[in-house]
N, C-alpha and C positions, 0 to 999 in steps of 0.2 A: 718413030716408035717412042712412049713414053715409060716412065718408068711404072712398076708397078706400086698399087697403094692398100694400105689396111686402116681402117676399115675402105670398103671398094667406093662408097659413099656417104664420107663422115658429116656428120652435122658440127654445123662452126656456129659461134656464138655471134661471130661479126662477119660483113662480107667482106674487110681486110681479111682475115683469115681465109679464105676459100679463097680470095682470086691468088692469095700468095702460091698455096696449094696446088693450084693448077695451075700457075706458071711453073714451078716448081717439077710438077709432077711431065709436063710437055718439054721441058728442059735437061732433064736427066736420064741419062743412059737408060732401056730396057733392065738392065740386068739390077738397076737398084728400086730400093723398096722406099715409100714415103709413108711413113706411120703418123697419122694424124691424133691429136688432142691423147698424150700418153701421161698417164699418172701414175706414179713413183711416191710411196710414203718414203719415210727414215725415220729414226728417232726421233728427228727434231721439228718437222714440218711435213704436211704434204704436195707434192709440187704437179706442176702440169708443165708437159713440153707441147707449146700447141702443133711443133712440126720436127721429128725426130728423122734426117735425111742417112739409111743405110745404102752406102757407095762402095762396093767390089771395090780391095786395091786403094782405096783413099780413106775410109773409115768412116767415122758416125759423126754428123752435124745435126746438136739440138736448135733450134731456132725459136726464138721468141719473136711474137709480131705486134708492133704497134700501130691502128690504121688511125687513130686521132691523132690532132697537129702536139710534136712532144718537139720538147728543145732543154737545150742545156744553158744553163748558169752559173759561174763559177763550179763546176763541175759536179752540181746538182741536176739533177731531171727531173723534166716538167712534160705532165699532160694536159691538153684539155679538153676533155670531154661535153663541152656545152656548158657547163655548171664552175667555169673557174678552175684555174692553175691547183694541182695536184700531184706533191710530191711523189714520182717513183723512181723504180732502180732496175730497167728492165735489162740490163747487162749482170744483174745480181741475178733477176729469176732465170735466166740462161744458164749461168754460170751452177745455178746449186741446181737444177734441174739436170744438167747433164753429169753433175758430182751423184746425184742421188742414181742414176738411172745405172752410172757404169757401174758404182758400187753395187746395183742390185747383179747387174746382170754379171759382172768378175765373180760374186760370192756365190753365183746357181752352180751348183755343182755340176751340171751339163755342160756348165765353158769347158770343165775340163782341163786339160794341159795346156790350151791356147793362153799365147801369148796376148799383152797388151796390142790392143789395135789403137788409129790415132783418134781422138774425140776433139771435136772443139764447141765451142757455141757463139752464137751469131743473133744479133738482134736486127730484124728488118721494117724500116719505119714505112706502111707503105705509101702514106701519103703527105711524105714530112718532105719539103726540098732543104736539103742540108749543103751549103758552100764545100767547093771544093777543096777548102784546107781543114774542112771540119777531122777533127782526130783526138781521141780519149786515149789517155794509156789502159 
């Protein structure tokens, strides 16, 4: 059984995103939901979580996906797209994408009295092979 997903069949920009989606989505208990390509304004930027994982009992994983070959340098990140090395920071757009999302969803007044639940975010490279002592704080 897999888990349920919103939209039931979202459009992705890349086919890294949709095959991550459906492993993802074949992978995860019935009882959680897989919210595809989710936008969050704030103040300060607008963001996109391409895969926002809601898990009963474990909480909310935003996930960002990278399917071009990306690597790190001195603890800078690179992609490359066809067209040359391209600085990004895709543990930044994880990070302020699930900061923007909880803050939306804490301030609807329908959370209500609920407690914080746990959040984290996650980048999945999917067609990067990274050594096995690869680690970023």
């Amino acid at each position: 059984m897999a888990a349920r997903t919103h939209p039931a069949e979202p459009a992705f920009v890349t086919a890294s995103e949709k095959d991550v989606w459906q492993r993802v989505v074949r992978q995860l208990e019935p009882d959680s939901v897989v919210l595809a390509n989710v936008r969050v304004a704030d103040p300060h930027k607008d963001h996109e979580a391409e895969l926002v994982l809601l898990m009963p009992e474990s909480g909310v994983v935003v996930v960002e996906v990278k399917g071009s070959h990306v690597w790190v340098e001195d603890g800078v990140w690179f992609i490359d797209r066809g067209e040359g090395a391209e600085r990004i920071d895709p543990v930044a757009q994880a990070r302020d994408a699930q900061y923007a999302l909880r803050h939306y969803v804490e301030s609807d007044p329908r959370w209500g009295s609920r407690g914080r639940v746990r959040w984290s975010h996650h980048v999945v490279l999917a067609h990067t092979d990274v050594n096995a002592g690869f680690a970023l704080p």
